[in-house]
C-alpha positions as a printed NumPy array, in Angstrom:
array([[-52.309, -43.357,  29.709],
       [-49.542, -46.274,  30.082],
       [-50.259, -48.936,  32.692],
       [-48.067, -49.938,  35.704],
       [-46.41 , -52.099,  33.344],
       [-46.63 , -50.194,  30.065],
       [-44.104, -47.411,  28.604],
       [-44.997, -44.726,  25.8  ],
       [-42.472, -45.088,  23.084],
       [-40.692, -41.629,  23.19 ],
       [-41.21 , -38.755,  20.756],
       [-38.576, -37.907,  18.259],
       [-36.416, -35.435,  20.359],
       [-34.637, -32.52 ,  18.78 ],
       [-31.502, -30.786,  21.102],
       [-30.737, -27.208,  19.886],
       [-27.644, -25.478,  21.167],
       [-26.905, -22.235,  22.619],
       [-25.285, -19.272,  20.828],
       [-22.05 , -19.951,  19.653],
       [-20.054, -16.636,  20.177],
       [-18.495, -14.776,  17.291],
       [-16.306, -16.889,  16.093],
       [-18.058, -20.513,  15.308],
       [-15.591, -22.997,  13.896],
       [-15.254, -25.178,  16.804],
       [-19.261, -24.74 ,  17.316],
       [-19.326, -26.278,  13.782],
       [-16.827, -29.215,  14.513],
       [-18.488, -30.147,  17.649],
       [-21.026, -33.56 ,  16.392],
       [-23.131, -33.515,  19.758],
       [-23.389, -29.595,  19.961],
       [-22.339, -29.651,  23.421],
       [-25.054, -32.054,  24.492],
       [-22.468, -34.912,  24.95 ],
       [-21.015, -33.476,  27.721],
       [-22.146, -34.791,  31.238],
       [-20.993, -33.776,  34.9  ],
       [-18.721, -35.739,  37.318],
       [-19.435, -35.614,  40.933],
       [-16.342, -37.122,  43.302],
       [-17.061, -38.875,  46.019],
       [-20.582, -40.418,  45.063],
       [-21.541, -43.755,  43.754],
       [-23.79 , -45.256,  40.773],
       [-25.975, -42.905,  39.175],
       [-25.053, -39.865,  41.467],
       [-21.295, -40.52 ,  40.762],
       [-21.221, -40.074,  36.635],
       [-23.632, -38.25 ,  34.371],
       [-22.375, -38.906,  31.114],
       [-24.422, -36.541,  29.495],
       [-27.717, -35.544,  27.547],
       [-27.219, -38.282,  24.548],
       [-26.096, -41.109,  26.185],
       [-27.961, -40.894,  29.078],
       [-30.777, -40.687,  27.003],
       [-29.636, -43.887,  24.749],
       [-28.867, -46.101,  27.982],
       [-32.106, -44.75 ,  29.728],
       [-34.114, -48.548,  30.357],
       [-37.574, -46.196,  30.656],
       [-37.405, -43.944,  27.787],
       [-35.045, -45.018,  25.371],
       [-33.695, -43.64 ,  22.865],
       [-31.756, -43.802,  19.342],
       [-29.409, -41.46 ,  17.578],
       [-30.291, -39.798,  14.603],
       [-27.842, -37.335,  14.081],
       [-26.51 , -38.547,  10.457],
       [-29.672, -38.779,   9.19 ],
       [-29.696, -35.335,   8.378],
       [-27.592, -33.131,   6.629],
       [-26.704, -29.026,   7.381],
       [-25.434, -27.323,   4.797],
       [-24.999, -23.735,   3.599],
       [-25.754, -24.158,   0.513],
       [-28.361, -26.423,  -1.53 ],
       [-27.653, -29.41 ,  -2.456],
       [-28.211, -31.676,  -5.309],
       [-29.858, -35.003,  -4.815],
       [-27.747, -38.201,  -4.476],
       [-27.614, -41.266,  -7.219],
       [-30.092, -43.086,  -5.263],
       [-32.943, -42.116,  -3.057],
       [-34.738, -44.879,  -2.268],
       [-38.378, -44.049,  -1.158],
       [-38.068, -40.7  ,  -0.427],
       [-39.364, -37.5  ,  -2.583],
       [-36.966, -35.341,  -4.28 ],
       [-38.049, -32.201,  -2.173],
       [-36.416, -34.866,   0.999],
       [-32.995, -34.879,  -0.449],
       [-32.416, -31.707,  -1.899],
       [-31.931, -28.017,  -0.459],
       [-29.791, -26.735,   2.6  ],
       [-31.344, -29.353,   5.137],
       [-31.579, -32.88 ,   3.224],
       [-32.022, -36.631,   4.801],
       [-29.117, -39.606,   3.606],
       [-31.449, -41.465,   2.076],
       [-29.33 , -44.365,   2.855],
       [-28.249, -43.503,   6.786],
       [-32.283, -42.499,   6.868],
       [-33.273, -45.877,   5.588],
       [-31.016, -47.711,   7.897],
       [-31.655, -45.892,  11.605],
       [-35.602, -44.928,  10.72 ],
       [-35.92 , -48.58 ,   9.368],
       [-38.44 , -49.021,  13.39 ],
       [-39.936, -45.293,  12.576],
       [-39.005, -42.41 ,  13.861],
       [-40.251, -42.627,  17.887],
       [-37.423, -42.443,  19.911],
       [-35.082, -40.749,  17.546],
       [-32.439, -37.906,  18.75 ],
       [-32.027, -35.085,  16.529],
       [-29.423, -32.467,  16.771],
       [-30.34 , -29.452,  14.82 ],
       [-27.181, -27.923,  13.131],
       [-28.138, -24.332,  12.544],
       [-24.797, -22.629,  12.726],
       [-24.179, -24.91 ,   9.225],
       [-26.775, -22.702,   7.865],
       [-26.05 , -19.414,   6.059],
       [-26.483, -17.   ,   6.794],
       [-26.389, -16.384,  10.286],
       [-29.626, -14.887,  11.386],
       [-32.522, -16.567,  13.573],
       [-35.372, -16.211,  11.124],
       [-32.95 , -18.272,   8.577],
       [-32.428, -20.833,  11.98 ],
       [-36.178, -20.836,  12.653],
       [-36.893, -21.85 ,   9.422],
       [-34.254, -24.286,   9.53 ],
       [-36.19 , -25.959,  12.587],
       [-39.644, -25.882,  10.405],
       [-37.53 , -27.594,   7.867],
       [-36.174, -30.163,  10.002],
       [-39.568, -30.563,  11.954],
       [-41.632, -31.32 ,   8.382],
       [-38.742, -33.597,   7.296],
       [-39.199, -36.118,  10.894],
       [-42.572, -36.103,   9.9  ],
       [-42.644, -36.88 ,   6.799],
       [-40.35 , -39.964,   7.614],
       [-43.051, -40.389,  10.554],
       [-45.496, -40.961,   7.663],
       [-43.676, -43.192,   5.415],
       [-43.448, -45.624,   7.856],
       [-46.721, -46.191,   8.821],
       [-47.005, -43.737,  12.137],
       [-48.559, -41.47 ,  13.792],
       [-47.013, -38.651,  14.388],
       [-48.061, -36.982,  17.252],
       [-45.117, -33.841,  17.156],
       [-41.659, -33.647,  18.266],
       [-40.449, -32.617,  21.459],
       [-37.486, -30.199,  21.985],
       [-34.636, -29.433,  24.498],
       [-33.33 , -26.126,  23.638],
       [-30.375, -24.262,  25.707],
       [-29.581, -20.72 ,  26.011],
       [-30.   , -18.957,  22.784],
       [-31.353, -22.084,  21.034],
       [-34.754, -21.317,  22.964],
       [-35.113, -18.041,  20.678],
       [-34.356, -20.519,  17.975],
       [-37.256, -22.98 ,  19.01 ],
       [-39.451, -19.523,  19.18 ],
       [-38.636, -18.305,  15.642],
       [-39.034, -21.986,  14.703],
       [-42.671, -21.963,  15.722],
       [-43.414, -17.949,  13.871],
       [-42.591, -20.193,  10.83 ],
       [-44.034, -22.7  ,  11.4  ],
       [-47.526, -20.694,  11.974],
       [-46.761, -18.512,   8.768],
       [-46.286, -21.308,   6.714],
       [-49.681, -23.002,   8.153],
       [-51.791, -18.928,   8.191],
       [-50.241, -19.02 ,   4.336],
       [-52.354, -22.569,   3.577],
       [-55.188, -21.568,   5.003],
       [-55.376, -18.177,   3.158],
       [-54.267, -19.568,  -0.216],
       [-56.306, -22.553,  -0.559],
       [-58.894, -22.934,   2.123],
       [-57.328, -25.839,   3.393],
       [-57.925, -25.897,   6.862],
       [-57.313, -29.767,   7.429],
       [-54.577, -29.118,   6.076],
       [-52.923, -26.18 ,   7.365],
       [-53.755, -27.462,  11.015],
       [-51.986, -30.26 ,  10.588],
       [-49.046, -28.012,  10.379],
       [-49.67 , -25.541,  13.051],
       [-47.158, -25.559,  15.748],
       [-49.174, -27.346,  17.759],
       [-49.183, -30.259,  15.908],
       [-46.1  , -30.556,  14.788],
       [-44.281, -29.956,  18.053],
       [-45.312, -31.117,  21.813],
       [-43.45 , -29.768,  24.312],
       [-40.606, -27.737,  25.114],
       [-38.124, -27.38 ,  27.816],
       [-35.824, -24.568,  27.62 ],
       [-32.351, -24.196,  29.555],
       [-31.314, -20.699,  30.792],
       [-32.943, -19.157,  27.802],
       [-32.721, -15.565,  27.628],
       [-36.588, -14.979,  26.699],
       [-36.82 , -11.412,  27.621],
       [-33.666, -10.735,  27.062],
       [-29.735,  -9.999,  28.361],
       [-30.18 ,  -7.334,  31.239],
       [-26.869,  -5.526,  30.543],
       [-26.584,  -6.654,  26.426],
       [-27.271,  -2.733,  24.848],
       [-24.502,  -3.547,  22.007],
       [-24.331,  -0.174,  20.4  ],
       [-23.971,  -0.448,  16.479],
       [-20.602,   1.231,  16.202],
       [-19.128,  -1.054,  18.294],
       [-20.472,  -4.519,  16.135],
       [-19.098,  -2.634,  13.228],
       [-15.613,  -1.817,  14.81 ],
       [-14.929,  -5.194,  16.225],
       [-13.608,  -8.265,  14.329],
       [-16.216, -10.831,  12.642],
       [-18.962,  -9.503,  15.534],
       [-21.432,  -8.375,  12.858],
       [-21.179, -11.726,  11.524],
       [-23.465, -12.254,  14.295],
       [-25.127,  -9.066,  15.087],
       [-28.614, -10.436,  14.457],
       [-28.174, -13.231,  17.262],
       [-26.476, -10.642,  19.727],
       [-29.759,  -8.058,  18.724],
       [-32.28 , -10.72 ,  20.136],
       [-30.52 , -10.419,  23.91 ],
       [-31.956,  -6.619,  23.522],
       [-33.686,  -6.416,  27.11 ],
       [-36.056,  -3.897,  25.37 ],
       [-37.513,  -5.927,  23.044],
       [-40.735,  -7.958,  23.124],
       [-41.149, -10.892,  21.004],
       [-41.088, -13.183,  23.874],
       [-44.859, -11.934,  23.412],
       [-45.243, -14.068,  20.538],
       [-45.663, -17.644,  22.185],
       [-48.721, -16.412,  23.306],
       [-49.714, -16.189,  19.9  ],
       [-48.25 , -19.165,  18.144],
       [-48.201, -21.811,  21.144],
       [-49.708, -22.859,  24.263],
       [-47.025, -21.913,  26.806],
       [-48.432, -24.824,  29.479],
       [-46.306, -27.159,  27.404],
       [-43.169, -25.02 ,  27.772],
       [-41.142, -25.576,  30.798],
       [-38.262, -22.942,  31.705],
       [-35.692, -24.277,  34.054],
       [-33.562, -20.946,  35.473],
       [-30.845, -21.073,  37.133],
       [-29.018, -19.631,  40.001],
       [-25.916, -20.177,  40.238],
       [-24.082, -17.22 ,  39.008],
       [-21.053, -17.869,  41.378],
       [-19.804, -21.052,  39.341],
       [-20.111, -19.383,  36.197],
       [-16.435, -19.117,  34.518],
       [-17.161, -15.623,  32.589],
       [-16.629, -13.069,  35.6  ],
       [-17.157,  -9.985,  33.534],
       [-21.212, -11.165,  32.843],
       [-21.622, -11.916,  36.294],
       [-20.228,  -8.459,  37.391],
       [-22.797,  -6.851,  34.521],
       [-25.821,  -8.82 ,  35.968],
       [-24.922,  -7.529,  39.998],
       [-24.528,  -4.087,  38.443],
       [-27.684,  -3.712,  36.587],
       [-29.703,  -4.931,  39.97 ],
       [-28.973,  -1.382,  40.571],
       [-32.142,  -0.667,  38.458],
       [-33.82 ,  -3.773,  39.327],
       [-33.775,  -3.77 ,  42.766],
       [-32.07 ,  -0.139,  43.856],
       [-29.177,  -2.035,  44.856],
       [-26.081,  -4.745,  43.953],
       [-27.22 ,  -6.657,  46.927],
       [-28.84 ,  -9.196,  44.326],
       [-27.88 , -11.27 ,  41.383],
       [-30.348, -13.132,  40.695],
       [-29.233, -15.154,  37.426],
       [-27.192, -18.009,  36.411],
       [-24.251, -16.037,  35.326],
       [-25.516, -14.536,  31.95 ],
       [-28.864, -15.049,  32.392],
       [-31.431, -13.275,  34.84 ],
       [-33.851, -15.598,  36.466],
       [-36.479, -12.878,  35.528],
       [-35.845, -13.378,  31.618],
       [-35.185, -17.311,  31.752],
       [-39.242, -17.015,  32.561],
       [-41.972, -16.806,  30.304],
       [-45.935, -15.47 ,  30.92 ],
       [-47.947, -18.563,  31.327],
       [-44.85 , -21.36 ,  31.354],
       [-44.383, -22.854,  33.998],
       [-40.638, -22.988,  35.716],
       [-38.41 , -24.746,  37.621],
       [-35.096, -23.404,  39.499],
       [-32.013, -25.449,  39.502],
       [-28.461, -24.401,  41.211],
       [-26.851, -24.375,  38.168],
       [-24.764, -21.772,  35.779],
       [-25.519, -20.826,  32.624],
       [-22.745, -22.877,  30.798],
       [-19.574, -24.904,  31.342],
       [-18.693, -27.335,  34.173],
       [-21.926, -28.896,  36.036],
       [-24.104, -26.146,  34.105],
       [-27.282, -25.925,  33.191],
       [-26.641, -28.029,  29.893],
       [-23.95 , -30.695,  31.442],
       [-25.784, -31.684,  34.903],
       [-28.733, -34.593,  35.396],
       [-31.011, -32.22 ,  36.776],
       [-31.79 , -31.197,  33.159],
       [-32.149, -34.607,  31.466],
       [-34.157, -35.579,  34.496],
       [-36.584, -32.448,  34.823],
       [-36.868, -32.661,  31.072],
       [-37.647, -36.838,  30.754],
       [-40.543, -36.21 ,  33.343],
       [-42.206, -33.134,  31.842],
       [-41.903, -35.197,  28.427],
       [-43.052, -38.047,  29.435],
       [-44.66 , -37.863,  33.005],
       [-48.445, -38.944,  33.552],
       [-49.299, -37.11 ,  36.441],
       [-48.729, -32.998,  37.257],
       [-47.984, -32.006,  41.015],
       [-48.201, -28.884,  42.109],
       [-47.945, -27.323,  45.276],
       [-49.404, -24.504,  46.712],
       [-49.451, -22.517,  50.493],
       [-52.764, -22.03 ,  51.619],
       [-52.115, -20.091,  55.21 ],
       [-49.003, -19.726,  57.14 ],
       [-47.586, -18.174,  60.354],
       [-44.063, -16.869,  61.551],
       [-44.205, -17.536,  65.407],
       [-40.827, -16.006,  66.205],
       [-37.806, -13.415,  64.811],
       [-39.481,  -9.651,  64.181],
       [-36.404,  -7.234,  65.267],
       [-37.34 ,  -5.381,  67.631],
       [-34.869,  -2.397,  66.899],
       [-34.462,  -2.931,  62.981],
       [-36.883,  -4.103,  60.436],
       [-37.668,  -7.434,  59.327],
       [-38.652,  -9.007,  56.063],
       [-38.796, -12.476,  55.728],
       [-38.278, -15.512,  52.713],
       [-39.947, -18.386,  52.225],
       [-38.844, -21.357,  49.927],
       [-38.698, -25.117,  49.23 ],
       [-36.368, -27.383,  47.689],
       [-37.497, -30.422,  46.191],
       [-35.542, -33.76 ,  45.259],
       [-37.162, -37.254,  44.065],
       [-35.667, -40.364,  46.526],
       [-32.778, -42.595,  45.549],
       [-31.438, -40.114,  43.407],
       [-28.656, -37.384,  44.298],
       [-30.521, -33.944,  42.444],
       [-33.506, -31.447,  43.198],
       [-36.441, -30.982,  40.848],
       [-36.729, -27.26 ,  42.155],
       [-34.507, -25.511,  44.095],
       [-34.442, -22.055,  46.417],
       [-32.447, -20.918,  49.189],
       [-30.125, -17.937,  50.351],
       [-27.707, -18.814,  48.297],
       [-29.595, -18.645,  44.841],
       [-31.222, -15.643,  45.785],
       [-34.521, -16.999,  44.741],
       [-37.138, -17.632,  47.753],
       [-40.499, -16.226,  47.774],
       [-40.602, -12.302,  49.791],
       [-39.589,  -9.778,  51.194],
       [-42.625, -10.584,  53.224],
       [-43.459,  -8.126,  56.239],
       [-46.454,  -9.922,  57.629],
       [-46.173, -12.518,  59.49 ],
       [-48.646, -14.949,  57.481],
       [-46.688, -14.452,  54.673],
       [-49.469, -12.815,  52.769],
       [-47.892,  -9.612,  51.31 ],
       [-48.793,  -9.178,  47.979],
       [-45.646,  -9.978,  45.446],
       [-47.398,  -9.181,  42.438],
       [-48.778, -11.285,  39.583],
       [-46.083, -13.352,  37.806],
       [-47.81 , -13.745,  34.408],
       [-48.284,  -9.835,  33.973],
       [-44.96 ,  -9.002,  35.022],
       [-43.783, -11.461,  33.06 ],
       [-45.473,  -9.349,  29.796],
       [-43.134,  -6.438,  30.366],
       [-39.864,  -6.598,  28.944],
       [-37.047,  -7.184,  31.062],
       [-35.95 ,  -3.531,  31.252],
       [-38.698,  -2.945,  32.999],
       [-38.209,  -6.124,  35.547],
       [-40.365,  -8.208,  37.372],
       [-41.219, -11.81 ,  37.772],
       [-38.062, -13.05 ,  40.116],
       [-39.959, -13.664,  42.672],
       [-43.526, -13.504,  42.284],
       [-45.612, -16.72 ,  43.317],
       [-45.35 , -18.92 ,  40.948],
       [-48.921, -18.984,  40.062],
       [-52.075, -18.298,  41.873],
       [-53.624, -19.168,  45.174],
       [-49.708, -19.166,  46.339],
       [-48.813, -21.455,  43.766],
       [-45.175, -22.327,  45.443],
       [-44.027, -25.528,  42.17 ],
       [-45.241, -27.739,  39.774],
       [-43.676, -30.183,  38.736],
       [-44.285, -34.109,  36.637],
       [-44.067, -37.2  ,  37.951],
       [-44.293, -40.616,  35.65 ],
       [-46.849, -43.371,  37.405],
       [-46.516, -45.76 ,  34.717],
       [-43.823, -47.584,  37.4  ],
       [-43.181, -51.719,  36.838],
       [-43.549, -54.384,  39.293],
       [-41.843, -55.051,  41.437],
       [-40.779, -50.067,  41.985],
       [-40.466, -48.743,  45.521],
       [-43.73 , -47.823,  46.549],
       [-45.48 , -44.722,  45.894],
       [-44.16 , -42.275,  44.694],
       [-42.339, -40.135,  47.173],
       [-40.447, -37.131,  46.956],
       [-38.86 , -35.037,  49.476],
       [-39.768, -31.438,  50.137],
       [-37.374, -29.278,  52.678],
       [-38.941, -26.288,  53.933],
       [-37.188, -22.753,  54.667],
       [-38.14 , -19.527,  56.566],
       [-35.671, -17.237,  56.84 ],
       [-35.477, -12.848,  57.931],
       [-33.563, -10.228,  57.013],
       [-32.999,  -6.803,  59.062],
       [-33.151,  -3.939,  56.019],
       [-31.673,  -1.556,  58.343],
       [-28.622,  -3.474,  59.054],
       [-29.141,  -3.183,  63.016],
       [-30.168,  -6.713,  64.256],
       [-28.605, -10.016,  62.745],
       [-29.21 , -10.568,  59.109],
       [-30.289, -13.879,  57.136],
       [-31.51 , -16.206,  60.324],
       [-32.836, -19.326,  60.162],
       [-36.448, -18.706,  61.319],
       [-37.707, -22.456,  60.287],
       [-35.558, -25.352,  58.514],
       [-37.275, -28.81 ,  58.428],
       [-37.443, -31.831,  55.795],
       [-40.644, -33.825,  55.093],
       [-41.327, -36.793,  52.668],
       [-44.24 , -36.816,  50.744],
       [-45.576, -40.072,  49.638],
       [-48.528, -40.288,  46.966],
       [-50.522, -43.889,  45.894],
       [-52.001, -42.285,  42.247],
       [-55.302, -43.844,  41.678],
       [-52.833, -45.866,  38.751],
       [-51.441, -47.87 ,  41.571],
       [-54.15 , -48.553,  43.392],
       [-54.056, -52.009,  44.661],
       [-57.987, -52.23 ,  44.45 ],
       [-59.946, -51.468,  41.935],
       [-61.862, -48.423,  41.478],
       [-59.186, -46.669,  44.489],
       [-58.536, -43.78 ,  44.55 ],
       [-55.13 , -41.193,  45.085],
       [-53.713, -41.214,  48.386],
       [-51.265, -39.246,  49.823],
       [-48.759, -39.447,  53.119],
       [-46.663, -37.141,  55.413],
       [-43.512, -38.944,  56.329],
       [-41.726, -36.731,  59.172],
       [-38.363, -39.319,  57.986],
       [-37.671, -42.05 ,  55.425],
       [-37.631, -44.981,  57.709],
       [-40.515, -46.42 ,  56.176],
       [-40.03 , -45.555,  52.536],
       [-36.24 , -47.288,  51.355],
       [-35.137, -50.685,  52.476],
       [-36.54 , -53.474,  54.091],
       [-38.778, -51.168,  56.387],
       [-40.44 , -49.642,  53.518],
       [-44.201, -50.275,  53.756],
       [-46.687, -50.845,  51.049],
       [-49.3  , -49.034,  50.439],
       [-51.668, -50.512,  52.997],
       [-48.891, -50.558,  55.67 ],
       [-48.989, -46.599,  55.419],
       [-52.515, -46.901,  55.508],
       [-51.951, -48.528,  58.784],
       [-49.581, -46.643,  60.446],
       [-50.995, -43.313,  59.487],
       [-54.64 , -44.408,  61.071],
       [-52.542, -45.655,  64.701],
       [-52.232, -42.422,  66.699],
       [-49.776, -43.877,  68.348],
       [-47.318, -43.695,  64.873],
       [-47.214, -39.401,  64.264],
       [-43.991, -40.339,  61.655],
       [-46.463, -40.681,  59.215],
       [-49.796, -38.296,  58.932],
       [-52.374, -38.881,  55.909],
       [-53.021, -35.837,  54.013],
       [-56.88 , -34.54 ,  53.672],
       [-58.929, -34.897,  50.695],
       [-60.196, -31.234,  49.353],
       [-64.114, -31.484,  49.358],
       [-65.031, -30.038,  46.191],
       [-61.711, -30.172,  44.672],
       [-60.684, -33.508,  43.206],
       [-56.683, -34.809,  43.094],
       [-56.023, -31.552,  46.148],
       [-55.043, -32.714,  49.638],
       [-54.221, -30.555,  52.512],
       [-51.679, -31.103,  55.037],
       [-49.824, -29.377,  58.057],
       [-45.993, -28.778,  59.162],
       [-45.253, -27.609,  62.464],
       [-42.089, -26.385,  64.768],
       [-40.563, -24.017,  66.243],
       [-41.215, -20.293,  64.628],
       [-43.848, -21.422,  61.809],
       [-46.066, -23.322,  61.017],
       [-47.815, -23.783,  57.74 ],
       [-50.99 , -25.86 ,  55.738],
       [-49.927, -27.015,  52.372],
       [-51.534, -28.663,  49.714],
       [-50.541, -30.714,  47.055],
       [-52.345, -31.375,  43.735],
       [-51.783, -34.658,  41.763],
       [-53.817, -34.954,  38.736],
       [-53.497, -36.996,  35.438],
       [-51.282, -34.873,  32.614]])
């Protein structure tokens, strides 16, 4: 793994778009696919101020940078015929519907093909169905590695960033990808050979945006209707994979290890622009959840479909698409950088709890529990619940929070007609997030690495009686972790804080890691509380929150990824 000093050079990066609507002339006229676009947020300075959007952030990033390789390919609806000259590349390169420039490809690959931004093209392709898109992808995949090759590298697979509909793409990508590699095997016995083209080594990981795995809870097109309409059977094939009946989310299980496939849902359905989908997604809570009280999705999307078995997830309060969305705001570039390129997985679990106060006595309670998350200096959340997104852990009815939810991996198997998976823990043992953090920090970084978790416990009186949505328990902590990568002593090992405020982790009051050492050991110093070692569980610590109405033991897992 890199050293405090050291970076990994960056995996070619491919950024696939969302669906494109009916009509898909602008789609087709827009270079960046949408992934140019960036957020503006009044009022704030520096980095929180302007996010200028996937690309270029990605280009100016000083930690991971990266170079653009959009010309290098070519998208085309029909085949093409190969240029005058080709240089060193094979005639299979340059010819057919996705081709490398053999002379754009000789000038931006001339240092390889690490660190290379790809934006797959697929509505150039003809026609429009996602089987012709996925193998598009598998196209586009063998061509970065075959470039990988020619100049001398190793190519380890490429990682992808895929929004909306362009995470079905990325799924149908990988089917072909595994037929073409099953088809090898069969026909020659070439096992070597055929691995080497399995999905999972040609591609690493995955973060999707808002994707509608499971489906579009109210999109039941009826055929009639595509035929009826203007141009919409152009695209009836795209608009058939919403179907919330269908089940070939299934097949990542099959084709892919879903632990390197993060979903980020969102939550924010109120910012999305297109009222009409929002209305659809409140209505069909009727059958989710026996009422309209709920809608739980990012304005198109349900956070129950935006999930798949086995992946982990992350929530963001974002919409599904526009302004500050899901595919123009940091919190995706940043969420996606550190599950790319991270060294270290955190995840965070409850291990017991207690409500001390609320319990109506003349209605009925239930109560939510939920955490936001956001990494220090910077103005966005890694993981985000509250009221608001509709998104916290419960209905609970005891008061140790111990109800059963169900288990989010086999709800997750059903399709989304059936529901289930909103709200489920997000793993076992209470699993509440995981999430990546990137150790491989240079002289001179803030120490530690520290990232603030704000803890909520709030009840709701079903019968309507008593007061509804209190405040049971609101409090922030800071938790500070030394990995064992910057340990100031050899041989030391992780070590991990409880800052009740951030006095001692920004400015010139920030303490190193052997003032927190200090202070933590002095009684007479409770702003800072070290977390407990696990016996029999290496990289878990324990620690405790306290106040008025709950209190809670929580422990946090930090181990190399």
């Amino acid at each position: 793994m890199p050293t405090t000093t050291e970076q990994q050079t960056p995996r070619p990066l491919i950024l696939i778009r969302g669906f494109g609507g009916v009509g898909i002339d602008d789609d087709q006229a827009s270079p960046y696919q949408g992934f140019n676009d960036g957020t503006v947020y009044p009022g704030r300075r520096g980095e929180n101020y302007i996010y200028e959007g996937f690309v270029l952030r990605a280009m100016k990033s000083a930690e991971h940078p990266y170079r653009d390789a959009t010309n290098v390919a070519g998208f085309y609806s029909g085949a093409q015929d190969p240029p005058p000259g080709t240089y060193d590349l094979s005639p299979d390169d340059v010819t057919g519907t996705i081709v490398l420039d053999p002379t754009v490809e000789r000038k931006v690959l001339s240092q390889g093909t690490a660190g290379t931004i790809w934006i797959f093209r697929y509505y150039d392709l003809d026609p429009r169905a996602l089987a012709n898109y996925g193998k598009g992808l598998e196209r586009l995949v063998t061509l970065i590695r075959r470039s990988a090759e020619r100049h001398g590298e190793v190519f380890d697979g490429v990682d992808i960033v895929a929004h909306s509909m362009g995470g079905l793409v990325t799924r149908e990508g990988l089917i072909a990808m595994q037929a073409t590699s099953d088809e090898l095997r069969d026909g020659q016995a070439d096992a070597a050979g055929a691995d080497a083209i399995a999905p999972r080594n040609l591609v690493h990981r995955i973060v999707t945006l808002g994707t509608p795995h499971r489906g579009i809870s109210f999109q039941r097109t009826p055929e009639w209707l595509l035929r009826a309409l203007p141009k919409v059977e152009e695209a009836s094939d795209e608009l058939a994979s919403f179907d919330p009946e269908s089940t070939r989310f299934r097949e990542w299980e099959r084709i892919f290890d879903a632990r390197n496939v993060l979903t980020v849902v969102g939550t924010n359905y109120r910012s999305y622009s297109v009222g009409i989908a929002s209305a659809l997604n409140r209505l069909s809570s009727l059958l989710n959840d026996g009422s309209m009280v709920y809608n739980r999705s990012d304005g198109l999307v349900k956070q129950a479909s935006a999930q798949l078995p086995g992946a982990p997830r992350t929530f963001v309060h974002k919409c599904h698409g526009g302004a500050d969305s899901l595919v123009t705001s940091r919190e995706a570039y940043e969420i996606a950088m550190r599950f790319f390129h991270g060294t270290h997985r955190i995840a965070l679990f409850l291990d017991d709890a207690e409500i001390t106060r609320g319990h109506d006595l003349v209605g009925r309670s239930e109560f939510y529990f939920g955490v936001t998350i956001k990494p220090r200096f910077v103005d966005f959340e890694l993981f985000h619940q509250s009221v608001e997104a509709e998104n916290c852990y419960g209905p609970f009815r005891d008061d140790r929070l111990t109800d059963d939810l169900g288990d989010l991996q086999a709800s997750l198997m059903k399709p989304l007609a059936e529901f289930g998976g909103a709200t489920d823990w997000a793993g076992p043992n209470r699993l509440i997030w995981e999430g990546w953090i990137n150790a491989a920090l240079k002289p001179g970084d803030a120490h530690g690495l520290v990232f603030r978790v704000d803890f909520y416990v709030g009840e709701r009186d079903t019968f309507g009686i008593g007061f509804s949505d209190n405040v049971v328990y609101r409090k922030q902590y800071y938790v500070q972790a030394f990995p064992s990568t910057h340990a100031e002593a050899a041989g030391a090992v992780t070590e991990i804080y409880l800052h009740t405020g951030e006095q001692h982790l920004i400015g010139d009051d920030a303490l190193d890691q052997a003032g927190v050492r200090a202070r933590a050991a002095d009684d007479a110093h409770p702003d800072v509380v070290a977390a407990a070692p696990v016996a029999g569980a290496p990289g878990d610590w324990t620690f405790q929150i306290d106040g008025t109405g709950f209190h809670g033991t929580f422990r946090v897992r930090i181990q190399e990824d």
